[in-house]
C-alpha positions in Angstrom: 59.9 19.4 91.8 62.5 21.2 94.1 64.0 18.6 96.8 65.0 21.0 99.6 65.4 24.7 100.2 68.3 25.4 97.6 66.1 23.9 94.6 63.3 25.5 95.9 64.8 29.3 96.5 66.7 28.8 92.4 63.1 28.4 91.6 62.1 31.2 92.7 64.7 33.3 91.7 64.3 31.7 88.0 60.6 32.6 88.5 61.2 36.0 89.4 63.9 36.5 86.6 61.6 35.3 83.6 58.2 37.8 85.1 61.0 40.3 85.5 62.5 39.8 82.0 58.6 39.8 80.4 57.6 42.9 82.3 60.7 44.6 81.2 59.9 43.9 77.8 56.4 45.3 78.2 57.8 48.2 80.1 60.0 48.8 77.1 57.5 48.6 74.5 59.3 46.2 72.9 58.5 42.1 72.0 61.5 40.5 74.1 64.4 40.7 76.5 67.4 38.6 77.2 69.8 39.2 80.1 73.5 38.1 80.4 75.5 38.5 82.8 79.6 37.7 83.9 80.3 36.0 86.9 83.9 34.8 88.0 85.4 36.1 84.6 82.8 34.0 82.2 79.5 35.3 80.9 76.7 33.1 80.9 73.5 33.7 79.5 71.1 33.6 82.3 67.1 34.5 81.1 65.1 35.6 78.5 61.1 36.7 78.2 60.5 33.9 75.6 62.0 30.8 74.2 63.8 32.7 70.8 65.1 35.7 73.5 66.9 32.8 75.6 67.9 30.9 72.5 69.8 34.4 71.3 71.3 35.0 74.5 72.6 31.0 74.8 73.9 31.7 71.0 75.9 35.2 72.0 77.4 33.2 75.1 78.4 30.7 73.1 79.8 32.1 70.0 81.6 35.1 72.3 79.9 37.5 70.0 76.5 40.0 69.3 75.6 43.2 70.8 75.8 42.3 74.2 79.4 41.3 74.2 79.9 44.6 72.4 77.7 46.3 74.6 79.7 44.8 78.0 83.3 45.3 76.1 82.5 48.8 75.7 80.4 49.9 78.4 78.1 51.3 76.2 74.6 50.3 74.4 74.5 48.8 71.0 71.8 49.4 68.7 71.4 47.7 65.8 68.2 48.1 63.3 68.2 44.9 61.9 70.6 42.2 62.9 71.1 40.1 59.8 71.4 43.0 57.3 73.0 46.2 59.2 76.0 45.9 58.0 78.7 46.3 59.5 77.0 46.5 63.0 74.8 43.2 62.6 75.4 39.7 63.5 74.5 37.8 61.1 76.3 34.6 62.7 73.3 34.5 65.0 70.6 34.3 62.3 70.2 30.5 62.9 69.3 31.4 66.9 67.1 34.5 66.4 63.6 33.6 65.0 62.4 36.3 63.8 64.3 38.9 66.1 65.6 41.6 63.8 66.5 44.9 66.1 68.8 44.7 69.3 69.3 47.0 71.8 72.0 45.9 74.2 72.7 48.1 77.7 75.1 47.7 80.3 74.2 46.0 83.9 76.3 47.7 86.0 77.2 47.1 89.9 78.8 50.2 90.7 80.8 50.8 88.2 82.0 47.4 87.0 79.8 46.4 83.7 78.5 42.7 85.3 76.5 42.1 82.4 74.1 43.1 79.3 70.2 43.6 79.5 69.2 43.0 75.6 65.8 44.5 74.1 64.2 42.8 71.0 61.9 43.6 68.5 60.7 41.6 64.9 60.4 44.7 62.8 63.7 46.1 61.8 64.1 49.7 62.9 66.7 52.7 64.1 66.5 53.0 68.1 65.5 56.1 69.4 67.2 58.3 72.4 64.1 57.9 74.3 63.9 53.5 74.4 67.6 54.1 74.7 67.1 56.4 77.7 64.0 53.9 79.0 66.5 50.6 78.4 69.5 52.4 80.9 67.1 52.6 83.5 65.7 49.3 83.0 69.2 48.2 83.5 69.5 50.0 87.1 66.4 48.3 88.0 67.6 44.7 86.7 70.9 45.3 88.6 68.7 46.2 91.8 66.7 43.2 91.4 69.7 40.8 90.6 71.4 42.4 94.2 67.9 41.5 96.0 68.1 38.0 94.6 71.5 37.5 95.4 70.8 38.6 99.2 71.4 35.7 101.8 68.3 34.7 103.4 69.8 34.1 106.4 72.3 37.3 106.1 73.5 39.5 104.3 73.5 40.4 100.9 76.6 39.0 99.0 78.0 40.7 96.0 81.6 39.5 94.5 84.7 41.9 95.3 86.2 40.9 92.0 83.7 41.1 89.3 80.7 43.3 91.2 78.3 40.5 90.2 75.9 39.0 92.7 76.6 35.5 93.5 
């Protein structure tokens, strides 16, 4: 039970984040998402659709490794078919956090043009990622980046977004 208007408003931001993260799964066609993102130089793992999705994200935090580390070191997204066998592009470190997650598809969050985190899509059955889920995952990205600027916003003024690191605070 939130005790005054700080609990309540990291409610509803957490309440926000987890429909957002399930609807961009759904809008992705695939069976989970995970977001991470960096904030004053350290990236945290910050939601997932499900339970396993968070548990991933948690894992790739703490072990400083997985596609989305890739994925924000690079700038790039990192697809990988099957993430305990796709050698040498799968993590197999994270088998004991992944369920029954298989393929990844990491993307970049960017604010402007600093890379402030990684939105990761998950699916149980192993398989190659087409260009067009890879073309629907970047723009899922730019609205997840929207959405975190939104949250971030100041209710009583305006929004605040970190000179440093381009993350929303």
């Amino acid at each position: 039970m939130p005790r005054n208007s700080t609990d309540c408003r990291r409610a509803l931001i957490t309440d926000v984040l987890a429909a957002t993260l399930a609807t961009t799964a759904d809008a992705a066609d695939v069976e989970g998402s995970g977001l991470i993102l960096v904030g004053g130089g350290q990236p945290r793992a910050v939601g997932g659709s499900d339970a396993t999705c968070l548990s991933l994200a948690h894992a790739q935090v703490t072990m400083g490794s997985g596609p989305a580390f890739r994925c924000m070191v690079s700038g790039h997204p990192v697809g990988i078919k099957d993430l305990m066998t796709d050698y040498p592009f799968g993590h197999p470190e994270l088998a004991p956090y992944s369920g029954q997650v298989h393929a990844v598809l990491s993307v970049p969050i960017r604010v402007g043009r600093v890379v402030a985190g990684a939105l990761d899509l998950y699916d149980r059955t192993p398989h190659s990622w087409p260009a067009r889920q890879v073309t629907v995952a970047h723009e899922l990205a730019q609205v997840m980046a929207a959405i975190l600027y939104l949250l971030s916003a100041d209710p009583r003024g305006p929004s605040v977004l970190s000179p440093r690191s381009g993350v929303p605070q």
